[in-house]
C-alpha positions as CSV (number, residue, x, y, z in Angstrom):
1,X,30.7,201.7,29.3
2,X,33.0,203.9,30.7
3,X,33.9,207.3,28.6
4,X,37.5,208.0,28.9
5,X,40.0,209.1,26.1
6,X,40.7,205.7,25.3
7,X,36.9,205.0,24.5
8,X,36.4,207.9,22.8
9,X,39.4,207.5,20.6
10,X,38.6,204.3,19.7
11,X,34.9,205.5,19.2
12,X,35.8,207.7,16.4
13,X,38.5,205.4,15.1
14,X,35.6,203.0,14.0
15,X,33.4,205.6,12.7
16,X,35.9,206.7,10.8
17,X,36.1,203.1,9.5
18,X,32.5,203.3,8.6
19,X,32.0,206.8,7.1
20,X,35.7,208.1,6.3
21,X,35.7,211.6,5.5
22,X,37.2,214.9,6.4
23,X,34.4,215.0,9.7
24,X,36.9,212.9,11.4
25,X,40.2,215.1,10.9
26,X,37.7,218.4,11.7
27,X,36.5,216.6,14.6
28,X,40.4,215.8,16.1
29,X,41.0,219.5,15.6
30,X,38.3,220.4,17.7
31,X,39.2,218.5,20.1
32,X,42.6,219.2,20.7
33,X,41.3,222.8,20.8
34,X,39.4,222.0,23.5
35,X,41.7,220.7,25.1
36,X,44.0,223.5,25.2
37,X,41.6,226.0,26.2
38,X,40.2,223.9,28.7
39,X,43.7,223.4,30.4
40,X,43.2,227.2,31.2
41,X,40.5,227.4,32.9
42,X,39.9,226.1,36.3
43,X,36.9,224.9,36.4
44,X,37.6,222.4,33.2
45,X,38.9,219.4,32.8
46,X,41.4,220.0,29.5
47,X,40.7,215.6,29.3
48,X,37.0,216.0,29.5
49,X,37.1,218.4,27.2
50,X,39.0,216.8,24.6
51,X,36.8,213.7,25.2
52,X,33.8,215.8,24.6
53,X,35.3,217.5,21.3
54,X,36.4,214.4,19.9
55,X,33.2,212.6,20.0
56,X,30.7,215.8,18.9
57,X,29.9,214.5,15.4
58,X,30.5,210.4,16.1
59,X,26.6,210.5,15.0
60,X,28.4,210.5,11.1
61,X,29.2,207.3,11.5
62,X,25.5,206.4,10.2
63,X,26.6,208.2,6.9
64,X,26.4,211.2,5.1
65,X,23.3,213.3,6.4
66,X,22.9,216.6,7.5
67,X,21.1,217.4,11.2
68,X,20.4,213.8,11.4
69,X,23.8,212.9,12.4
70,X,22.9,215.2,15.6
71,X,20.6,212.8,16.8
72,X,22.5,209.7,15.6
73,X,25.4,210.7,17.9
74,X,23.2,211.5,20.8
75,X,21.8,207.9,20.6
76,X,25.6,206.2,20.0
77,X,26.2,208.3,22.9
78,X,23.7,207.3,25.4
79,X,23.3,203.8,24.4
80,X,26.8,203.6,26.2
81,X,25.3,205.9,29.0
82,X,27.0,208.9,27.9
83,X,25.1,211.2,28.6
84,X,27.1,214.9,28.4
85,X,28.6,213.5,25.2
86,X,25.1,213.0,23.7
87,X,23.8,216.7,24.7
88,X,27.1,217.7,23.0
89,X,25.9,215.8,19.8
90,X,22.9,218.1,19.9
91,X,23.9,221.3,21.6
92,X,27.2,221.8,19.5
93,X,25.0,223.3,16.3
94,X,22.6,225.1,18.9
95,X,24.6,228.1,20.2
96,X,20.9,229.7,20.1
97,X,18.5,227.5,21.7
98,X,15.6,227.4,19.1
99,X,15.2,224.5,16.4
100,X,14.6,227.3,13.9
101,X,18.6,228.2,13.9
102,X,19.2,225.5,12.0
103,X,21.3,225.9,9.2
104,X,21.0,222.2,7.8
105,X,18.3,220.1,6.9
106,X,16.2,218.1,9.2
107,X,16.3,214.7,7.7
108,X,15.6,213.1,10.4
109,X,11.4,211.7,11.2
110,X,8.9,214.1,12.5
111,X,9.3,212.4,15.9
112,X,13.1,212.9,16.0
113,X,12.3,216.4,14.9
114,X,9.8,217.2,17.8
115,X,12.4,215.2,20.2
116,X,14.8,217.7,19.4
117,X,13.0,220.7,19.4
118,X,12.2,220.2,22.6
119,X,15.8,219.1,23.9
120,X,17.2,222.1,22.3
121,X,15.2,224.7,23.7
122,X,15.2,222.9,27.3
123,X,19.0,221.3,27.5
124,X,20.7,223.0,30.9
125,X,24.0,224.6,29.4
126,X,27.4,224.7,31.0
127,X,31.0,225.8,29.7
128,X,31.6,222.4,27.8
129,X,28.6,223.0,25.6
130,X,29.9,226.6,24.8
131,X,33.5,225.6,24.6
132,X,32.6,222.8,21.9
133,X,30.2,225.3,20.4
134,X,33.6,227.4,20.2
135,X,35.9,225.4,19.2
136,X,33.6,223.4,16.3
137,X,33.9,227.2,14.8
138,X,38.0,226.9,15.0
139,X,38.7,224.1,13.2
140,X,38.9,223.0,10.2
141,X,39.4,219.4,8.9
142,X,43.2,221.1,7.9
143,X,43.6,222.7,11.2
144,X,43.0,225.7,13.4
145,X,41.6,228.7,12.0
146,X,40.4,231.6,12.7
147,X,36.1,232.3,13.1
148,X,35.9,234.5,10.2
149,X,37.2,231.7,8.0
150,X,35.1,228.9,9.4
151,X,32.1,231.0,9.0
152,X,33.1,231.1,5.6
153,X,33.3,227.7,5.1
154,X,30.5,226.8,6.4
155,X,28.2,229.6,4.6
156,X,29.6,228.1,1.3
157,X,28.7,224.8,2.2
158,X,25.2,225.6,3.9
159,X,24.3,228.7,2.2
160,X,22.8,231.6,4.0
161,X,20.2,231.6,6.5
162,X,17.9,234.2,8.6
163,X,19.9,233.2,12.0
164,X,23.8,233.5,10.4
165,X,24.4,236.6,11.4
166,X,23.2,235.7,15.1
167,X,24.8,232.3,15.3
168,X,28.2,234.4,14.2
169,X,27.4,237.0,16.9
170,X,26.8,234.2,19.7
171,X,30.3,232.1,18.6
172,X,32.1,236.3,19.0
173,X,30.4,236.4,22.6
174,X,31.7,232.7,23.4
175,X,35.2,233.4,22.2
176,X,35.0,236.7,24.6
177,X,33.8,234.9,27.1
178,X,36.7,232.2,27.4
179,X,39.1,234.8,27.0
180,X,38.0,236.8,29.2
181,X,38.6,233.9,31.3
182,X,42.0,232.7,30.3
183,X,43.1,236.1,30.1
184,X,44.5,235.7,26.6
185,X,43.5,235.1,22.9
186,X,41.9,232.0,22.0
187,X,44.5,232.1,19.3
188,X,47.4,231.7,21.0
189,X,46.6,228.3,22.1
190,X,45.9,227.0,18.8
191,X,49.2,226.2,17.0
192,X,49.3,227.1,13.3
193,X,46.2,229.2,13.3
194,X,47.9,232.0,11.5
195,X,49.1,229.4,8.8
196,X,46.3,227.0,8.4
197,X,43.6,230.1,8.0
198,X,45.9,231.7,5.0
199,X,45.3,228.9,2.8
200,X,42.9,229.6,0.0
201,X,41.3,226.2,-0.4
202,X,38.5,224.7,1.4
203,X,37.3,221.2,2.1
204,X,34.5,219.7,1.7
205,X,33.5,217.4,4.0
206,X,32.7,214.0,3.5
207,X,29.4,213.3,6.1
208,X,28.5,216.9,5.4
């Protein structure tokens, strides 16, 4: 099946159908992030991008897990012969490459845990990985925000664990990377940042 936005759209469309929750409006948002970013650097595609965005939680269609939907999104994806969209199911929660990063739980089998382990710490990665890795950190199912307040959200949610400090250190050396590259703020391609990461409440996601 060929990946284009149109299958990809229509992908999460009938996930959403399936497991509706907040996932799917976070998951637009990173997207569109992607997108803009993308669109400013050469060597991306701002479509590809977006595609890749859209599509790096479709494993919550199963249902409400936790690192399971990881590998239920790289199977959706390569069932359909996708296969950078199902690294990006994977590699989106790995910004360090070692299983032991996780900040979920592993409800998955012992063989899916072993099959990940070793696709984490061997998957090749390339400036879509870190620019989904980037952008899942600036958005939130509301909007755009900025990385402090996603790593809040997702510490109250997840609780605190022995690699936070270094996943938040990796996402900082991201960000400076792309901008280094664009030659601006990531911020200023992400309309309503300033507004959206004011707001006091946050949301709990439904597949989270």
């Amino acid at each position: 099946m060929k990946l284009d936005i149109k299958s990809a759209e229509q992908s999460l469309k009938e996930a959403s159908e399936v497991n509706p929750g907040a996932w799917v409006d976070h998951s637009r948002y990173v997207a569109m992030a992607c997108k803009n970013i993308a669109s400013h650097c050469r060597h991306l595609s701002g479509d590809q991008a977006y595609i890749l965005g859209l599509l790096h939680d479709i494993g919550r269609y199963a249902g409400v897990s936790s690192e399971k939907h990881l590998i239920d999104g790289y199977r959706y994806c390569m069932e359909r012969g996708w296969e950078k969209a199902a690294q990006i199911c994977i590699s989106h929660a790995f910004m360090l490459q070692d299983i032991h990063t996780s900040i979920g739980k592993f409800d998955v089998s012992e063989k899916d845990y072993l099959f990940m382990k070793e696709f984490v710490a061997n998957a090749v990665y390339d400036d879509y990985d870190r620019l989904v890795q980037l952008c899942d950190a600036l958005a939130l199912p509301t909007g755009f925000c900025i990385l402090e307040k996603r790593f809040v959200d997702v510490t109250i949610r997840y609780g605190f664990h022995p690699a936070t400090i270094d996943r938040w250190k990796k996402i900082l050396e991201i960000k400076a990377l792309f901008e280094d590259r664009i030659g601006r703020s990531v911020y200023e391609l992400l309309p309503g940042v300033v507004e959206n990461s004011l707001q006091s409440d946050y949301v709990r996601y439904g597949g989270e």
